[in-house]
Residue, then its C-alpha position, 0 to 999 in steps of 0.5 A: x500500500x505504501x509502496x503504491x501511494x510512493x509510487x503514485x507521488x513520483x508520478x505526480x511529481x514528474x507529471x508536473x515537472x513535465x507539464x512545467x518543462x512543456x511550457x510554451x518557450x519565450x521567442x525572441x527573433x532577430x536577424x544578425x550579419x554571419x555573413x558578408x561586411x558585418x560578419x565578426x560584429x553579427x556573429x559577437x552579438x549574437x554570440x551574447x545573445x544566446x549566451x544571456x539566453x542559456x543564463x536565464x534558461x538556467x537560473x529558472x526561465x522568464x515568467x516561468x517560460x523558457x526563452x528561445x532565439x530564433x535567429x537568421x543571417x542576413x547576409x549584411x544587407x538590409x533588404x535581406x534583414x527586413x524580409x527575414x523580419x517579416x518572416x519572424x513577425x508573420x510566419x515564426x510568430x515570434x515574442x520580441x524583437x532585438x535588432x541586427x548589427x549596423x545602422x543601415x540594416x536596423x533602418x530596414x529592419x525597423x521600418x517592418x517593425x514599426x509597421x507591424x507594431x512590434x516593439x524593437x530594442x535596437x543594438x548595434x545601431x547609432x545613426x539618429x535617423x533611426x529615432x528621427x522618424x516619430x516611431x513608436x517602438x523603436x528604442x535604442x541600447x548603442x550611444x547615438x551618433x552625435x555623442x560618438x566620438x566625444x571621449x577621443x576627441x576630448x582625449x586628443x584635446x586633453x593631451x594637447x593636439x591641435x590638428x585632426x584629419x578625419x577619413x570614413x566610409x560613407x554609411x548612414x552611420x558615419x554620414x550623421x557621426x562626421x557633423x558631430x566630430x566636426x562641431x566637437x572638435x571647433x568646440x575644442x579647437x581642434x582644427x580639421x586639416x582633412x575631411x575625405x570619405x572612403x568607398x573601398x579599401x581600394x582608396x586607401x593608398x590615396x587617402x593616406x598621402x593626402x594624410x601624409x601631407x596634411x600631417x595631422x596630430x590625430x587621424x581619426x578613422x571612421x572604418x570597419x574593420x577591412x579598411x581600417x586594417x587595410x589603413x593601418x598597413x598602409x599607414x606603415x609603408x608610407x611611414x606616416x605617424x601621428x600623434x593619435x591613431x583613433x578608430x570608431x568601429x575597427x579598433x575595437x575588435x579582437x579581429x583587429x589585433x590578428x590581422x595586425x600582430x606587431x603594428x597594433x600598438x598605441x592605436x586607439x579607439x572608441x567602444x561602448x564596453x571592454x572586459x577591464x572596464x571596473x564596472x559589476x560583472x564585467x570580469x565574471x562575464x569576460x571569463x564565462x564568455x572565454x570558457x564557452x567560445x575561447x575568445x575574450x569578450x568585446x563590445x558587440x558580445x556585450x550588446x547582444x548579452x545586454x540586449x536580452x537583459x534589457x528585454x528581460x528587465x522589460x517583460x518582467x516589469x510588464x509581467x507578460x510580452x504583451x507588445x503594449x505593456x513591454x513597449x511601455x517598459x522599454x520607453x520608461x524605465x532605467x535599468x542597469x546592465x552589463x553595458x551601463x545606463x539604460x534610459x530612453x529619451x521621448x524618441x527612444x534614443x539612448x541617453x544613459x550611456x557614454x563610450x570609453x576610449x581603448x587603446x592597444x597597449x602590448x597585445x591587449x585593449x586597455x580602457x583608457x577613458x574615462x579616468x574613473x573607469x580606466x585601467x590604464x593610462x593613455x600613451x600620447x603620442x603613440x609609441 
């Protein structure tokens, strides 16, 4: 007799346990670069992502739901992304949404969005474009692009320079980055002795005599990672040497110290978050990241891991994934993550967070700005 009740309890007890286990999972859908231009900044925030999600899922779900990514390549190219989109929205009948990587991709992508009404947190994204539309559910982790460069500029005049030379791609990111840079660096005295867009690393080689003639203090490079190695190399040969070397995307990567063992060293550049930052959890989070993929964590992983924490602090204060309730989260609370600040303006553009400035030091990134957050100090001119 008692043998059965025991029997029967366990039963009942795994009978429950499944029916927990059966709960329909939390899906959130996104689109990332795997492939083509943008693929280490794709391939690092989704990376995050699915890392946050495996946190969740083993610390007791969301809402008592198990979350999924439900995730496709977008190949890089925005009209890809906004059809992949639809696909999330329409056919896989996802939760939530979290954005691709790069501002001419979420532009696309947003545009189905906000469409259909689905409330998107944006990542790797800073053009203003993107929040200049009067969309409602559209909001943004990533620093916007009038606020950029600020930390380099500010650095560069810290220390003394008087002259910079600007050299980007043309992108909506960069098309809005560009005024700032110059309306900063006039506020700081910086004169700009070279302005010259780029379309291809095929450029490059003019663009660096016409850096060489100009002999700027600073060379401000607003390139991803193909030209700005390129740059670096071709920087080298024609034994051209400023002051400051300050990227706004290329440095920042991993990718970049491989493709340039030995000519990294003193190179700036701009970030939204690095492993050394003396900020909570970024050193439990750099080693947990290292022992799943084998490699230290950048700023693109963060923004995939900090995405999903935004989300979950959104649904778990709206109790549900009710757009409405989640949207209303998203534009009004202030939360902490792993990136820093998040807080929304009224268009829902990012206004909690700054970015640092790294600098490759040895074979490492360092943070060297803010002071307050810097473990290591910046080396002007560069060795």
């Amino acid at each position: 007799m008692i043998r059965r009740l025991l029997l029967t309890l366990c039963t009942l007890a795994l009978s429950l346990a499944a029916g927990a286990y059966a709960a329909d999972p939390i899906r959130i859908g996104t689109t990332q670069s795997l492939t083509g231009e943008f693929q280490e900044f794709g391939t690092n925030q989704l990376r995050g992502l699915q890392m946050w999600a495996a946190d969740v899922n083993s610390r007791g779900e969301l809402l008592g739901r198990p979350v999924e990514i439900v995730h496709y390549d977008d190949g890089s190219d925005p009209a890809r992304s906004a059809e992949l989109y639809r696909k999330l929205i329409e056919q896989d009948r996802v939760d939530l949404l979290l954005g691709p990587y790069s501002s001419s991709i979420t532009l696309a992508a947003s545009e189905v969005a906000e469409k259909h009404d689905f409330p998107m947190l944006t990542l790797g994204a800073s053009a203003d474009q993107i929040w200049a539309r009067g969309y409602q559910n559209i909001v943004g982790l990533d620093v916007p692009a009038q606020r950029y460069m600020d930390v380099a500029l500010q650095a560069a005049a810290n220390q003394g320079a008087k002259t910079l030379a600007l050299v980007y791609e043309e992108n909506p990111f960069t098309l809005e980055v560009v005024p700032s840079v110059l309306s900063k660096a006039q506020e700081l005295g910086l004169q700009v002795v070279l302005q010259a867009p780029t379309r291809s690393a095929a450029d490059i080689p003019d663009q660096v005599k016409r850096l060489a003639a100009a002999n700027a203090d600073v060379i401000m490079s607003l390139h991803y990672l193909e030209e700005g190695v390129e740059l670096v190399r071709a920087l080298k040969q024609a034994q051209v040497k400023p002051d400051m070397l300050v990227f706004g995307v290329a440095a920042s990567l991993a990718e970049f110290g491989q493709q340039l063992p030995g000519d990294t060293e003193g190179v700036t550049g701009v970030t939204q978050w690095l492993r050394g930052v003396r900020l909570p959890g970024a050193q439990d989070f750099a080693y947990r990241y290292r022992k799943m993929y084998g490699y230290n964590p950048g700023a693109y992983d963060v923004l995939g891991y900090s995405g999903g924490q935004v989300m979950e602090a959104a649904v778990r204060l709206a109790g549900t994934t009710d757009h409405a309730a989640v949207r209303e989260q998203l534009r009004t609370m202030t939360f902490s993550s792993l990136l820093g600040i998040y807080q929304v303006d009224a268009d829902g553009r990012q206004v909690g967070k700054e970015n640092y400035l790294l600098q490759w030091q040895g074979k490492d990134r360092r943070l060297v700005k803010p002071d307050k957050l810097a473990e290591s100090k910046l080396i002007y001119p560069m060795p």
